[in-house]
BATOR-267138 format. One record per residue (C-alpha): residue in three letters; y, x, z. Coordinates in steps of 0.001 Angstrom, whole numbers, plus 500000, padded with zeros to 6 digits. Each point is the difference from the previous one (the first is absolute). Layout:
N
@nugu=ALA	c2=Y	c1=X	c3=Z .
...
***
This chain:
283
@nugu=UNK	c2=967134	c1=631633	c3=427441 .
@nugu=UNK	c2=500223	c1=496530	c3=501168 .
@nugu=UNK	c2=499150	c1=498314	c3=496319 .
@nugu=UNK	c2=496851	c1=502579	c3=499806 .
@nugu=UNK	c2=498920	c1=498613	c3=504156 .
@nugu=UNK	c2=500260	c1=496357	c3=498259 .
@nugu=UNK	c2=497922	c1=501159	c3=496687 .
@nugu=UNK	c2=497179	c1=501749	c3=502782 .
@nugu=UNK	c2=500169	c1=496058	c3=501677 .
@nugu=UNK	c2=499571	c1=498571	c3=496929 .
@nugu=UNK	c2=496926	c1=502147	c3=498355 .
@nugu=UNK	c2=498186	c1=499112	c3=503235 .
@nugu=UNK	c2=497198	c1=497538	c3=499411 .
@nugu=UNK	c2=500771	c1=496748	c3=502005 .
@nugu=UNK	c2=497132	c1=498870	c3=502563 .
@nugu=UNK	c2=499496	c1=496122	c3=500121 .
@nugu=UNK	c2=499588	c1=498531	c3=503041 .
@nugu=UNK	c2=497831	c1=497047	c3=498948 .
@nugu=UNK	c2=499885	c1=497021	c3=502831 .
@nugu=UNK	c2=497317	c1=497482	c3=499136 .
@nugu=UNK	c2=498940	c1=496946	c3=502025 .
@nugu=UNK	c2=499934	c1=495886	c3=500089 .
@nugu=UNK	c2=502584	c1=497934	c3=501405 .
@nugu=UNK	c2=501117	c1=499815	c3=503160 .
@nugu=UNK	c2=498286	c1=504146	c3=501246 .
@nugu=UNK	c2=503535	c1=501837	c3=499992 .
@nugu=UNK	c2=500069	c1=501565	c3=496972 .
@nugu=UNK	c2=503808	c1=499691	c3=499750 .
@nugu=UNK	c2=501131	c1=500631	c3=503385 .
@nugu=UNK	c2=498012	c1=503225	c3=500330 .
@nugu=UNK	c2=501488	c1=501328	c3=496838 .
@nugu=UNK	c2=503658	c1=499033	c3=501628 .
@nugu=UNK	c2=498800	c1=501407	c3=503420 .
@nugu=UNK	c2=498941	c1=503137	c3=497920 .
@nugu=UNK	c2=503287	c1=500525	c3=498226 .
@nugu=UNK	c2=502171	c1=498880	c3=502776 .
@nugu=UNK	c2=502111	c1=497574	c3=498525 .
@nugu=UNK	c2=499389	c1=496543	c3=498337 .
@nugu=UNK	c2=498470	c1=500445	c3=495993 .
@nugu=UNK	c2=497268	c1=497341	c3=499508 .
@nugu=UNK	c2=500390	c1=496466	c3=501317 .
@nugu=UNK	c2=498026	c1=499357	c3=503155 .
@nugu=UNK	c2=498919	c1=497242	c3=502492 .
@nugu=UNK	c2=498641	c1=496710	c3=500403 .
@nugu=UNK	c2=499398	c1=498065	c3=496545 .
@nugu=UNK	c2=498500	c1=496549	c3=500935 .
@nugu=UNK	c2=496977	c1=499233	c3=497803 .
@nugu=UNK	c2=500009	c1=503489	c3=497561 .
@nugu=UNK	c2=501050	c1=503831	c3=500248 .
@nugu=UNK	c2=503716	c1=501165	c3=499892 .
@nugu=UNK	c2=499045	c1=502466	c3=497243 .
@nugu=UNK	c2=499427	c1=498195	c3=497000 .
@nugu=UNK	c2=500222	c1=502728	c3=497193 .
@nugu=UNK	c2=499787	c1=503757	c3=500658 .
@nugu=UNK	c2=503306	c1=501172	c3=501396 .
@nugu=UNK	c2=500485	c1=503960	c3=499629 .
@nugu=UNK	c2=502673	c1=502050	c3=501686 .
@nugu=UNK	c2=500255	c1=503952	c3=498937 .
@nugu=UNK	c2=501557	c1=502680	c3=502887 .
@nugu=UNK	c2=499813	c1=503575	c3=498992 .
@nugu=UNK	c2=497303	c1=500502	c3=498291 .
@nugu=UNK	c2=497861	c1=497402	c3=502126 .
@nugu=UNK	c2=499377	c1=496684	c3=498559 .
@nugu=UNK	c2=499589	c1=496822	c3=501940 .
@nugu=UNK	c2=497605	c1=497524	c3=498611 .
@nugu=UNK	c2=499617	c1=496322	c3=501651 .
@nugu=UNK	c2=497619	c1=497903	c3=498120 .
@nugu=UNK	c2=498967	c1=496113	c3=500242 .
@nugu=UNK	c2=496654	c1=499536	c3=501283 .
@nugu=UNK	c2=496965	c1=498203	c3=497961 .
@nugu=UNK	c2=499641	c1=497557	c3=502899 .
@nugu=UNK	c2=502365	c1=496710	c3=498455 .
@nugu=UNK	c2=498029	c1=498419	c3=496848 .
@nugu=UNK	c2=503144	c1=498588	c3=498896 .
@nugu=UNK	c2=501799	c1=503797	c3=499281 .
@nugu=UNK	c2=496499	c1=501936	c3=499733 .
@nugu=UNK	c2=500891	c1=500356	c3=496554 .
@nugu=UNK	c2=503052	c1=501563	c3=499952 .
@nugu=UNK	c2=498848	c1=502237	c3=503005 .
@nugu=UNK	c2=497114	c1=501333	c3=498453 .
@nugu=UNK	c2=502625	c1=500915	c3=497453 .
@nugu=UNK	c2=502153	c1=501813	c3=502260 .
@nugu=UNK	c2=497167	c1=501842	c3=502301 .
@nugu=UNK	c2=498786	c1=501916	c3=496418 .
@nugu=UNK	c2=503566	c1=500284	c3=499205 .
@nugu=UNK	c2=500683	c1=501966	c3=503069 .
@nugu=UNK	c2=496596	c1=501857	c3=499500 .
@nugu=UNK	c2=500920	c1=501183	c3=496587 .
@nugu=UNK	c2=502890	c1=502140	c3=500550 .
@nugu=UNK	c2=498768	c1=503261	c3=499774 .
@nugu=UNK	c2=499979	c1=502660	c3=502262 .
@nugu=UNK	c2=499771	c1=500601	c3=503905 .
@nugu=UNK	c2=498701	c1=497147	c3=502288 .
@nugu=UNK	c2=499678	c1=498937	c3=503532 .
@nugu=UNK	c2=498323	c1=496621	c3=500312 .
@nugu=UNK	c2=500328	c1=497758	c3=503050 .
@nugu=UNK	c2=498062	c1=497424	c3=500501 .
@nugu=UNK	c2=501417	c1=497571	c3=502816 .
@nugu=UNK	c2=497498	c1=497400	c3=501661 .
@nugu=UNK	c2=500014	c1=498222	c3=502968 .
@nugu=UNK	c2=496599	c1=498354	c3=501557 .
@nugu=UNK	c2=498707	c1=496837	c3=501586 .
@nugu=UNK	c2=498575	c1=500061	c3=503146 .
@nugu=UNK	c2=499311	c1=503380	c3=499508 .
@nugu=UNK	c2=498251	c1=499788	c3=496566 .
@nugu=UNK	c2=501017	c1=501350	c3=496661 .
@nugu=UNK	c2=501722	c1=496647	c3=498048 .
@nugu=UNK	c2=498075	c1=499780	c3=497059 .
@nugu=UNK	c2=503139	c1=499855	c3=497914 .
@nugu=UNK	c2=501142	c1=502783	c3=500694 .
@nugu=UNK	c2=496678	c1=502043	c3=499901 .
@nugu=UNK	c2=499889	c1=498146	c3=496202 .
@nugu=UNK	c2=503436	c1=501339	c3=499251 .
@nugu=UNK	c2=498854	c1=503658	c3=500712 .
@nugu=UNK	c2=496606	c1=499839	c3=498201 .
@nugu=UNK	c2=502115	c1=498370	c3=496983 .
@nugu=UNK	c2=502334	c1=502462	c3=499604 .
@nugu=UNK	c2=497732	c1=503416	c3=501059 .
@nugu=UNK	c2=497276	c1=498442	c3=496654 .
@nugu=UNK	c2=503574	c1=500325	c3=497661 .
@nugu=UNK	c2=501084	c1=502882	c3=500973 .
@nugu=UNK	c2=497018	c1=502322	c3=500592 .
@nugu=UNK	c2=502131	c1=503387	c3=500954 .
@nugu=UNK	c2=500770	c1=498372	c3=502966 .
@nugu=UNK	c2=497185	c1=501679	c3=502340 .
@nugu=UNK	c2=502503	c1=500589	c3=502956 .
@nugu=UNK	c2=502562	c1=497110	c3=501287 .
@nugu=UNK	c2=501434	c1=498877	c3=503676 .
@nugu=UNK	c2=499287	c1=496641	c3=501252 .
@nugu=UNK	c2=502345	c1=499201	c3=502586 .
@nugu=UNK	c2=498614	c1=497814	c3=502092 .
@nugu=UNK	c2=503242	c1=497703	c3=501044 .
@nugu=UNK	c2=501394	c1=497852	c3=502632 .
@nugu=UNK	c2=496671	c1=500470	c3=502397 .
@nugu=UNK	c2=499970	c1=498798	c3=503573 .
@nugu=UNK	c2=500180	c1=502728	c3=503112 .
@nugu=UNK	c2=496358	c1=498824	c3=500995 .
@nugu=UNK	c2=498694	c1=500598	c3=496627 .
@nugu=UNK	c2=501740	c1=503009	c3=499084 .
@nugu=UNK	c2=498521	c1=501289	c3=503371 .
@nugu=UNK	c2=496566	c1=498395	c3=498727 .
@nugu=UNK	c2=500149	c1=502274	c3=496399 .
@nugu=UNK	c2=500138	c1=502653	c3=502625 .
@nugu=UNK	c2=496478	c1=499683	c3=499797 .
@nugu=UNK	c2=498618	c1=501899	c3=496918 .
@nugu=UNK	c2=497314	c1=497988	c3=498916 .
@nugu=UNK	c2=502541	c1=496972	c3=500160 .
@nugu=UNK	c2=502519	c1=501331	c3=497561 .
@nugu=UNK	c2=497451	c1=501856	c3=497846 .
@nugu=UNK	c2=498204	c1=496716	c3=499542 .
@nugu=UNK	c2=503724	c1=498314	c3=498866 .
@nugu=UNK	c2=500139	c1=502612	c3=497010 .
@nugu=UNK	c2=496156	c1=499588	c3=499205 .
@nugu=UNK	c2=500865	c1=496308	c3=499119 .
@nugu=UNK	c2=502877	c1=500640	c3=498539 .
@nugu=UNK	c2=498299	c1=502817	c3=497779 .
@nugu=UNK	c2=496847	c1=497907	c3=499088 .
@nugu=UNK	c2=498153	c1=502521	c3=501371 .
@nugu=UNK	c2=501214	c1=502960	c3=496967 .
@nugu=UNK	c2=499894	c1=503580	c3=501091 .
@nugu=UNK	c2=501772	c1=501071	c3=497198 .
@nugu=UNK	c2=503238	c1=498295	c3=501516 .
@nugu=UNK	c2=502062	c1=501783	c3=502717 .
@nugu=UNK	c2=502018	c1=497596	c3=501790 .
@nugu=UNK	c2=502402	c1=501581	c3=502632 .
@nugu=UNK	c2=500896	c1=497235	c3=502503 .
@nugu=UNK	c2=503234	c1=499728	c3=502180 .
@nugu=UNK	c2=500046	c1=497405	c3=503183 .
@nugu=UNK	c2=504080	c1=498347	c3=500190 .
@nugu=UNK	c2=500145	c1=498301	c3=503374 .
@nugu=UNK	c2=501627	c1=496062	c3=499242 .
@nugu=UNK	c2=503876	c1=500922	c3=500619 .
@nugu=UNK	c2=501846	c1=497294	c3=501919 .
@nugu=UNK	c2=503414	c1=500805	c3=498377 .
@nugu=UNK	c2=498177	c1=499744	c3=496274 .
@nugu=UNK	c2=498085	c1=496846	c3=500569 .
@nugu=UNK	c2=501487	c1=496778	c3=497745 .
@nugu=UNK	c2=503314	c1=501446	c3=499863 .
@nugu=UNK	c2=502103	c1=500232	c3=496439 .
@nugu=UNK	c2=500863	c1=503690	c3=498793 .
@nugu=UNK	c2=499426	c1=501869	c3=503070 .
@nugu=UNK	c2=499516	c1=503453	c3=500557 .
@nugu=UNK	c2=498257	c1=502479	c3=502692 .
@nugu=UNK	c2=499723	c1=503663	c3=499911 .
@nugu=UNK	c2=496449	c1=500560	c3=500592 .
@nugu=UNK	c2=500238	c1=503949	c3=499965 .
@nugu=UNK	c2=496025	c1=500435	c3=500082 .
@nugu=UNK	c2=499740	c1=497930	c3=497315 .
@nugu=UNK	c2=502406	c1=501676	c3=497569 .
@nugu=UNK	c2=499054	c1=503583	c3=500547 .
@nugu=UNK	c2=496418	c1=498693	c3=499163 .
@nugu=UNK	c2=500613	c1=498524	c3=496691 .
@nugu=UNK	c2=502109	c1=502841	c3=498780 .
@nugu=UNK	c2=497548	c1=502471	c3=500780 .
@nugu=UNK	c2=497124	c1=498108	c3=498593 .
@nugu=UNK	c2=498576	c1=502367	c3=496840 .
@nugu=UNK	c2=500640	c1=498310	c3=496704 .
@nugu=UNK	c2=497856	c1=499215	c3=497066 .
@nugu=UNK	c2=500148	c1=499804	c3=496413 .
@nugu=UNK	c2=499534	c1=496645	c3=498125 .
@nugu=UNK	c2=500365	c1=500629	c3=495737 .
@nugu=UNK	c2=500369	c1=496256	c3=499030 .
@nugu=UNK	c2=497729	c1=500601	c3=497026 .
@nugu=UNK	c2=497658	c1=500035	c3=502909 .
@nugu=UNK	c2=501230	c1=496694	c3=501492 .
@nugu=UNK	c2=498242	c1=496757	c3=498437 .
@nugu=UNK	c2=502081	c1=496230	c3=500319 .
@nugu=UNK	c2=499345	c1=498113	c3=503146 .
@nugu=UNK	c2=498627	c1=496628	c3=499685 .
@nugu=UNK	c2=502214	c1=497050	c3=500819 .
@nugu=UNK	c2=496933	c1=497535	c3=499595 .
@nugu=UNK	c2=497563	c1=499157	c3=502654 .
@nugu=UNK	c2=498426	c1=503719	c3=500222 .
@nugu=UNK	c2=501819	c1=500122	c3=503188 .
@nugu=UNK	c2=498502	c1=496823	c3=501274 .
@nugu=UNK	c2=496492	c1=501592	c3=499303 .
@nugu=UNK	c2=500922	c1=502979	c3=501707 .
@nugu=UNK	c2=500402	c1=498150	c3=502609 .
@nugu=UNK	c2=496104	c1=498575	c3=499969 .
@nugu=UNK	c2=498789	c1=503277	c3=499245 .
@nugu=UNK	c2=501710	c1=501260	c3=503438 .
@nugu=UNK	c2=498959	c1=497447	c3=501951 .
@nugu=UNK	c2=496533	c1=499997	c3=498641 .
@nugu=UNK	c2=500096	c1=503858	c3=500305 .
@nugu=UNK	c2=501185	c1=499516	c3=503816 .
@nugu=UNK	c2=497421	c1=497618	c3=500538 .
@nugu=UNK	c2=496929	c1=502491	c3=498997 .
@nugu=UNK	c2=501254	c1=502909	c3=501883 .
@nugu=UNK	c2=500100	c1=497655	c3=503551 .
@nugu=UNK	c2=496381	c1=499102	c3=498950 .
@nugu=UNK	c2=498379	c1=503271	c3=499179 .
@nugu=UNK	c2=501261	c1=502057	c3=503275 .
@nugu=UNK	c2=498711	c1=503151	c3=498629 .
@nugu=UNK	c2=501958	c1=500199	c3=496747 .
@nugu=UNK	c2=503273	c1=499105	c3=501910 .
@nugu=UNK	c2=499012	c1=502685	c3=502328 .
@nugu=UNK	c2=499720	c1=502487	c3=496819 .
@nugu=UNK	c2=503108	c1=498477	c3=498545 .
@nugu=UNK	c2=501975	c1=500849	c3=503493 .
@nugu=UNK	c2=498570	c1=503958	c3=499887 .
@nugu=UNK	c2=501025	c1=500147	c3=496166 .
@nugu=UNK	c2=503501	c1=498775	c3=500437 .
@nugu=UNK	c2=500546	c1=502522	c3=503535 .
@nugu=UNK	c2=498799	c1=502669	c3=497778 .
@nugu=UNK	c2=502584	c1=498919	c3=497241 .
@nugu=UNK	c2=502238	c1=500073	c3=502427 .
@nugu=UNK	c2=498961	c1=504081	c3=501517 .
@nugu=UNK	c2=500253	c1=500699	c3=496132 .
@nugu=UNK	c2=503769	c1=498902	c3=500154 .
@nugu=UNK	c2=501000	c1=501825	c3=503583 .
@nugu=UNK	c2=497999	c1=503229	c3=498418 .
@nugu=UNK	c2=502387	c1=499683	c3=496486 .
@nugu=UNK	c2=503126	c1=500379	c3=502141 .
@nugu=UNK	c2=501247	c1=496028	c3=499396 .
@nugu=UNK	c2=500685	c1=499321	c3=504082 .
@nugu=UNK	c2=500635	c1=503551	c3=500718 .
@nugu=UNK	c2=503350	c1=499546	c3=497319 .
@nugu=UNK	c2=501435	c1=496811	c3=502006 .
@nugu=UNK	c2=502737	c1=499987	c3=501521 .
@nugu=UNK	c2=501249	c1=502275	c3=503241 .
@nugu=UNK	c2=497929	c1=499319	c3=502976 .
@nugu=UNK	c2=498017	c1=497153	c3=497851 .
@nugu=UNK	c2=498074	c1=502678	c3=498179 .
@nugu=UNK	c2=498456	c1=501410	c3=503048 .
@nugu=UNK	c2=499334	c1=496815	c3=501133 .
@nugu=UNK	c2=498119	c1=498500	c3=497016 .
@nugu=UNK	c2=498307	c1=503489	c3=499934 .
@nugu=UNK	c2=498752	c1=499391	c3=503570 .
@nugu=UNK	c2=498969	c1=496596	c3=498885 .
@nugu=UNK	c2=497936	c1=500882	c3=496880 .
@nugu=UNK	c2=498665	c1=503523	c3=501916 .
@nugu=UNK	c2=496468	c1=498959	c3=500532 .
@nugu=UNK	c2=498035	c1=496851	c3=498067 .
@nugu=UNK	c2=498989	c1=498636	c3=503453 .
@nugu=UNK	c2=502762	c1=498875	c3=501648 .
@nugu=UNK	c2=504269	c1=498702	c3=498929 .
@nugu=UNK	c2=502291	c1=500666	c3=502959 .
@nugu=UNK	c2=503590	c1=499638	c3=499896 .
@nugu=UNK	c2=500413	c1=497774	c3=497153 .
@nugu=UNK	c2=502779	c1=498345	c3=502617 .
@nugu=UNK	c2=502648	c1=502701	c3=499268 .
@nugu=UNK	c2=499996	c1=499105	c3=496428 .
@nugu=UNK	c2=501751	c1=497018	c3=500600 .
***
């Protein structure tokens, strides 16, 4: 009886929890957060990332995926390497992208990273950006809908065929610059676990550049951000294509499925395209 539970275990497929990001966002302790207990290196790295090659660590059937961001020139190479690695295992995905902003704007690194790795891996239409280590004030600011919808607009480039899912993590005192710790963030958890999973086949996964494709990513964001502050009426569309992206998502089920009391929540959040409320109990 017990060897056939283990075979049952076993035949399952395994979902990957892929966490993808640039230096210095998180990636690491949020995976260690999420498991509970220290697996992937984490804290302050003076002058480059902590993660320097993709680190995996495999629970169950759930597989933990921390991968170096494109961000350093000097390791770009080798991280390109290891991004389409992780992307080319096969099976069930969750992708997390983890950003943090500047003065309340998308970095244009990280919105690079995103676009870079959505054009290799095209069966990626659904993915959580978890918008990391925010402020109080501006958490309380992407209260505001057009605020946060704007955010995923830039980070999108403006592509309705992309469904981002975003997630606001409040800056946690007991995290911040500190080597290997841990905090149970219960909302958190229960939200990433109950995320629906995708499919990547890795015949459908092209190589990521290590070259300076990520540096032009860069100028086409910024040059991209620049036209949509200009011509007020196609931000404006933009804005009313992503919040109906986003009613698509709430209508499929996705926030309904996370977590205890966070599904309700999110559901209240996403109800109606005009306005977010409650985005503060997410945290």
């Amino acid at each position: 009886m017990k060897s056939g539970h283990l075979s049952d275990i076993s035949q399952k497929p395994k979902t990957h929890y892929l966490f993808i990001g640039n230096p210095g966002v998180g990636k690491s302790t949020l995976l260690n957060c999420i498991i509970g207990r220290k697996v992937f290196e984490s804290g302050v790295s003076i002058g480059e990332g902590k993660t320097y090659e993709l680190a995996t660590k495999e629970i169950g059937n759930n597989v933990f995926m921390d991968t170096p961001g494109l961000e350093d020139t000097k390791k770009r190479k080798q991280a390109a390497k290891d991004i389409t690695k992780a992307l080319k295992q096969d099976g069930n995905y969750k992708i997390f992208f983890v950003v943090t902003l500047e003065s309340g704007r998308v970095r244009p690194v990280d919105a690079a990273l995103i676009k870079i790795v959505l054009r290799h891996a095209k069966e990626i239409k659904y993915f959580v950006i978890i918008f990391n280590k925010l402020s109080k004030n501006l958490c309380q600011k992407l209260q505001v809908e057009k605020n946060l919808l704007t955010l995923l607009v830039n980070i999108c480039g403006g592509k309705t065929d992309l469904k981002p899912i975003p997630y606001l993590l409040e800056r946690r005192s007991k995290l911040d610059d500190e080597e290997n710790k841990i905090e149970s963030i219960k909302k958190l958890n229960d939200f990433v676990h109950s995320i629906p999973s995708l499919t990547i086949s890795k015949k459908k996964v092209s190589d990521i550049p290590g070259d300076d494709t990520f540096d032009r990513m860069k100028k086409e964001n910024l040059k991209l951000r620049k036209e949509l502050l200009e011509n007020k009426n196609q931000m404006e569309r933009k804005i009313e294509e992503m919040s109906e992206t986003i009613e698509e998502l709430r209508k499929l089920g996705f926030f309904a499925k996370v977590g205890k009391n966070a599904g309700e929540i999110a559901d209240r959040i996403f109800e109606k395209v005009g306005k977010i409320t409650g985005i503060r109990s997410l945290l």
